[in-house]
matplotlib code that plots the C-alpha trace (Angstrom):
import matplotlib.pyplot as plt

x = [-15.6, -13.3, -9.2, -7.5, -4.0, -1.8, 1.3, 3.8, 6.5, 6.2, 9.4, 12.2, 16.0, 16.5, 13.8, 12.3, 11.3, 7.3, 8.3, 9.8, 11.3, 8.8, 6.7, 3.4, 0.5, -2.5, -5.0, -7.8, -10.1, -8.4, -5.5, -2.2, 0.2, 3.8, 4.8, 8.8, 10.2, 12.5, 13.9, 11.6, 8.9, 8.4, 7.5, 4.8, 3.6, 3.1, 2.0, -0.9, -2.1, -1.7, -0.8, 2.3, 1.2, -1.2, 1.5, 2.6, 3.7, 6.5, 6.8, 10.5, 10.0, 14.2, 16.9, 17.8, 18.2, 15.6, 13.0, 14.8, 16.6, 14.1, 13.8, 16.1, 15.4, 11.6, 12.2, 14.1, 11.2, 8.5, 11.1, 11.3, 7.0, 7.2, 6.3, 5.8, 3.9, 6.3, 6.7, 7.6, 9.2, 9.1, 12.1, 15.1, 16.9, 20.1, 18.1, 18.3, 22.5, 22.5, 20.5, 21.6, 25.2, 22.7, 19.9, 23.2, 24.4, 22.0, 18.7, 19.9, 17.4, 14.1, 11.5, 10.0, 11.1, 11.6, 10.6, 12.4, 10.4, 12.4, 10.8, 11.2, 11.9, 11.6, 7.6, 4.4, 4.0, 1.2, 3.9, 1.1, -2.9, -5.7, -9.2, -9.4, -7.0, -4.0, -1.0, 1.3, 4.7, 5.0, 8.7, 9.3, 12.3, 14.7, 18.6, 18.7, 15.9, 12.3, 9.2, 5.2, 2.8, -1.0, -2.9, -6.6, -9.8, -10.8, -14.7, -17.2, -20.3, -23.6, -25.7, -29.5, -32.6, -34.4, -37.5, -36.6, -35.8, -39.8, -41.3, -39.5, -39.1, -35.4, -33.6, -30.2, -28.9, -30.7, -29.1, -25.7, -26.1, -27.9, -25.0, -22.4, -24.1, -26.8, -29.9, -33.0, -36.3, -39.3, -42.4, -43.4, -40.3, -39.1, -35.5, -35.7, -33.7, -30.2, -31.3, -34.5, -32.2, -29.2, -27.7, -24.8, -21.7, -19.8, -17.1, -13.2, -11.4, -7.5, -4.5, -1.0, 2.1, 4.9, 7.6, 10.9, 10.6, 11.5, 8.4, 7.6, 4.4, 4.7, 3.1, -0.2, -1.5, -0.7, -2.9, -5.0, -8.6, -7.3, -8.6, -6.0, -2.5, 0.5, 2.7, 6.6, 6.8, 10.0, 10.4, 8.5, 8.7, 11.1, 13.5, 12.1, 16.0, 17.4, 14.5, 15.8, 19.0, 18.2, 15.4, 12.7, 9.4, 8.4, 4.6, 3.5, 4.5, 3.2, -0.4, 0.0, 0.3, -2.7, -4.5, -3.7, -4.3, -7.9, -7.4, -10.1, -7.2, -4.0, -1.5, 1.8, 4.5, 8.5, 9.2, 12.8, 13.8, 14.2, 10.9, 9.5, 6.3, 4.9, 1.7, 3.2, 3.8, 0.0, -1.1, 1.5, -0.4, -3.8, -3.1, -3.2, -5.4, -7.6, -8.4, -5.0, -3.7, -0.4, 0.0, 1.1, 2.5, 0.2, -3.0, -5.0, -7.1, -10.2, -12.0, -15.1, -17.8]
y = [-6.9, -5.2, -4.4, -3.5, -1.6, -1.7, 0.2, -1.3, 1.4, 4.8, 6.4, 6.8, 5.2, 6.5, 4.9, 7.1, 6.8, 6.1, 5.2, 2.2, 2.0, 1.5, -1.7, -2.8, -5.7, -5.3, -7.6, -8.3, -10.8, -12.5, -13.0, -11.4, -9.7, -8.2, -4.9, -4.4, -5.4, -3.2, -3.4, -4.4, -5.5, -8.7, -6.9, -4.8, -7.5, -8.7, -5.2, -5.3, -9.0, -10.1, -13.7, -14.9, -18.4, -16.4, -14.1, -16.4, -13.5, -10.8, -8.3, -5.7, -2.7, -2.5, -3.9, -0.7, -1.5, 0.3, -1.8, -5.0, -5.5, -7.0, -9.9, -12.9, -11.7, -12.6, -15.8, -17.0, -16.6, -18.3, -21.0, -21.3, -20.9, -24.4, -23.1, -25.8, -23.9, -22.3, -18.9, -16.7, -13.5, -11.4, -9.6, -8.4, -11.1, -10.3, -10.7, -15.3, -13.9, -11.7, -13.5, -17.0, -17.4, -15.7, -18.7, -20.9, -19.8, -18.6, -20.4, -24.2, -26.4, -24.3, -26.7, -24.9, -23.7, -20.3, -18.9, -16.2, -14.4, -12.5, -9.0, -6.8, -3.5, -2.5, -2.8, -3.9, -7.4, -9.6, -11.3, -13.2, -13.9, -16.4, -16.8, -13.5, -11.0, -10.0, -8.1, -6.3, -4.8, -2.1, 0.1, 3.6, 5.4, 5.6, 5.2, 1.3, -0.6, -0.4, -1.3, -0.5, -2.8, -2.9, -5.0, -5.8, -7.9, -10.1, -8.7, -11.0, -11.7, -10.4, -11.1, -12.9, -10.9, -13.1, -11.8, -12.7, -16.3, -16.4, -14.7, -17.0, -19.8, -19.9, -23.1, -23.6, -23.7, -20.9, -18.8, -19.6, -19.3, -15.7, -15.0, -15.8, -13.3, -15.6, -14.0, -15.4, -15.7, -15.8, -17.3, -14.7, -15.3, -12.2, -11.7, -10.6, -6.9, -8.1, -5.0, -6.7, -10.5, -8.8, -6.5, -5.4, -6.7, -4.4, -2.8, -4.5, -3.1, -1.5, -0.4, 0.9, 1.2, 3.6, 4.0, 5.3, 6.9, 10.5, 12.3, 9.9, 11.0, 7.5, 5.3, 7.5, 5.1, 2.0, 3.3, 5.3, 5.0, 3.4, 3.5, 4.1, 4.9, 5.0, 7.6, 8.6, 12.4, 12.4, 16.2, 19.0, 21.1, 23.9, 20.5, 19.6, 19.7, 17.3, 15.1, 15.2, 14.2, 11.7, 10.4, 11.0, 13.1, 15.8, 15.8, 18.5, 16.4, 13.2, 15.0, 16.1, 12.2, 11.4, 14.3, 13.4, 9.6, 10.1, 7.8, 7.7, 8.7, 9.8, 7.8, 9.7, 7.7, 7.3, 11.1, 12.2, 12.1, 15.9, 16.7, 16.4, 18.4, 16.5, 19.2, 21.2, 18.1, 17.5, 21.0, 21.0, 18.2, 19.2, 22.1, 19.8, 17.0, 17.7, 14.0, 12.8, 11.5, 11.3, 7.5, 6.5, 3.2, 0.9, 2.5, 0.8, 1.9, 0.1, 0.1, -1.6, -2.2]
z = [2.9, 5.0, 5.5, 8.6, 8.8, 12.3, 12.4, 13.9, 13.4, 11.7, 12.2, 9.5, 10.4, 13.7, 16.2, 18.9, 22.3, 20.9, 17.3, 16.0, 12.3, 9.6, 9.9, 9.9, 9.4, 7.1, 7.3, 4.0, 3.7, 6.9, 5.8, 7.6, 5.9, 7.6, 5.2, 6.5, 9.2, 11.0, 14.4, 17.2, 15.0, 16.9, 20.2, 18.5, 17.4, 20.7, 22.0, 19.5, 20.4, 16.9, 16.2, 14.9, 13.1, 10.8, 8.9, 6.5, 3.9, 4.8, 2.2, 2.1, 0.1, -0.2, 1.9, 4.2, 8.1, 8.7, 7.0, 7.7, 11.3, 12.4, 10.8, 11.7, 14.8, 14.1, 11.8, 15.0, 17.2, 14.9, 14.8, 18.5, 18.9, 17.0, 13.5, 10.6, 7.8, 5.0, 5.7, 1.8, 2.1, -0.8, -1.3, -3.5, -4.7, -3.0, 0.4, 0.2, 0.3, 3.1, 5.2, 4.9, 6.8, 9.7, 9.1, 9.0, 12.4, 14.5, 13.2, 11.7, 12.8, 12.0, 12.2, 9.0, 5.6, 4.1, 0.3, -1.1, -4.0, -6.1, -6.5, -9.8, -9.9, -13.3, -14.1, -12.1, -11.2, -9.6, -6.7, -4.7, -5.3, -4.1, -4.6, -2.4, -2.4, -5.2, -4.4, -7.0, -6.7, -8.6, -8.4, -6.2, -6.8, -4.1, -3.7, -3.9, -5.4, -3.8, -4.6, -3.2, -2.9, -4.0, -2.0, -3.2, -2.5, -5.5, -6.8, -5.2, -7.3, -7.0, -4.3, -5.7, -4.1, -1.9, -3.0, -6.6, -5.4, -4.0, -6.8, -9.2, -7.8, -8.7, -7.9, -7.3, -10.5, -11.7, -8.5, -9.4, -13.8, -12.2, -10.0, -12.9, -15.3, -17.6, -18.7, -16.9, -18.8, -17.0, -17.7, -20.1, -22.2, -21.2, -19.9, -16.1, -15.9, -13.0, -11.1, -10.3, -9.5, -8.1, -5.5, -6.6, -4.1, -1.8, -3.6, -3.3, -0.6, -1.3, 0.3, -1.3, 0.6, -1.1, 1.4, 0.7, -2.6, -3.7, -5.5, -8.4, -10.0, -12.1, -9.1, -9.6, -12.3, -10.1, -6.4, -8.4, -6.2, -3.4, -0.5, 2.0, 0.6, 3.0, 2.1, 3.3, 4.1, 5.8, 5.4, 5.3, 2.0, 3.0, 2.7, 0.0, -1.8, 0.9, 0.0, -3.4, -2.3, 0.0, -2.4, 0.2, 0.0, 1.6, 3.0, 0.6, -2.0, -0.4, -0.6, -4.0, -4.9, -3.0, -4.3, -8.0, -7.6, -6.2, -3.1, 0.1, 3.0, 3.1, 5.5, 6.5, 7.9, 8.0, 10.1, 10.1, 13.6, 13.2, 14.0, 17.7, 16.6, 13.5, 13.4, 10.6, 8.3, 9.2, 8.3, 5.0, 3.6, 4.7, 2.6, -0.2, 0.6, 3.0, 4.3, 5.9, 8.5, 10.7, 11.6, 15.1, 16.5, 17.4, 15.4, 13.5, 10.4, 9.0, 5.8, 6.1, 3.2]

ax = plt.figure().add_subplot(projection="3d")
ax.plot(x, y, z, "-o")
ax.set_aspect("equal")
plt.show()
């Protein structure tokens, strides 16, 4: 089991010389995911070597620029590489509205059709699953409406003990009743203990993305044991009223999240434009939780069972 994490772009509304608005692809249990899409997405895409035809799924927290200039720019390109699968975006509902007289114009013979998933912003919501991963919107605070995202690997069953398969003489059957949870009685007429059938599978892998939102202690139940949560700290604390006011979070606060919610890392991302020297939003939230880390463009992060 294992879930990779490339940023794409880590900066807040104004790109930067090195940083890009926010963007970025996760990858779990191989499938390819695109979280935002602001400006200049498409060549980082490039720039990290990561393959257009597999992102089938684009997911917009809220419609600000930031977060979403990028994408008819992108929807044109797939269009021109000669894409045929159905690419869904999941989005607010005003997005099909905005976007359209732009599909009309600029993209009107895409050789491939476009889903538009409705998100809600009100309460948590399963908005995609398969046989392998689930991914749940669940609502940030912010000054239009935004959502995170909970992505997750499905449990995989036990795995049967080779040795138990010998010194039983399971068959197939047997292997997969075992695997499903059925009691197995020996010869004895004794029920075989599971620790002695069954390794226990690798725990699920899990990643939560909460960017923009001011300090909303009410996501805490949804990313609660994560293991990576992405985070906004677009301010350090002393700002911590502009924050308010902007409905943004300061890294102190950001930590303090993390902290509460019992996640694995700490992910910082969307920087005001403000700060040339991010190392005291780093300490700020060390402060607080000590294992965190300031995302860069183009870095990836791995979670491997």
């Amino acid at each position: 089991m294992s879930l990779s994490l490339t940023i794409l772009g880590s900066n807040s509304a104004l790109p930067t010389s090195d940083r890009y608005p926010t963007a970025q692809i996760l990858r779990v249990s191989e499938r390819f995911f695109l979280i935002d899409c602001g400006e200049g997405t498409q060549m980082q895409l490039r720039r990290n070597k990561i393959n257009f035809s597999k992102i089938n799924h684009i997911f917009l927290s809220h419609l600000h620029g930031d977060h979403v200039f990028g994408l008819i720019g992108l929807i044109s390109t797939f269009g021109l590489l000669g894409r045929r699968k159905v690419l869904t975006i999941h989005a607010h509902e005003d997005l099909k509205g905005l976007l359209q007289p732009h599909l009309d114009y600029f993209c009107a013979d895409l050789p491939y059709s476009i889903v538009f998933n409705d998100l809600s912003y009100e309460e948590p919501r399963v908005i995609y699953e398969d046989k392998k991963v689930i991914v749940q919107s669940f609502p940030l605070s912010h000054r239009v409406p935004t959502c995170g995202f909970l992505f997750k690997e499905k449990p995989k069953p036990a795995n049967i003990r080779k040795e138990a398969i010998v010194r039983y003489q399971l068959t197939v059957p047997e292997i997969v009743a075992i695997k499903a949870g059925e009691e197995f009685i020996g010869e004895d007429g004794l029920a075989v203990a599971s620790e002695e059938l069954l390794t226990p599978a690798p725990k699920p892998c899990s990643y939560a993305f909460c960017s923009d939102t001011r300090y909303y202690r009410r996501v805490i139940p949804f990313i609660e044991g994560v293991d990576l949560l992405y985070h906004e700290a677009t301010f350090l604390h002393e700002l911590k009223d502009l924050a308010k006011r902007t409905s943004h979070t300061t890294a102190k606060q950001a930590a303090t999240i993390a902290r509460d919610a019992r996640v694995g890392k700490l992910l910082l991302g969307h920087f005001s434009s403000r700060y040339r020297d991010l190392t005291p939003i780093l300490d700020e939230a060390k402060g607080i939780f000590e294992p965190t880390v300031l995302v860069s463009d183009n870095q990836t992060f791995e979670v491997n069972r």
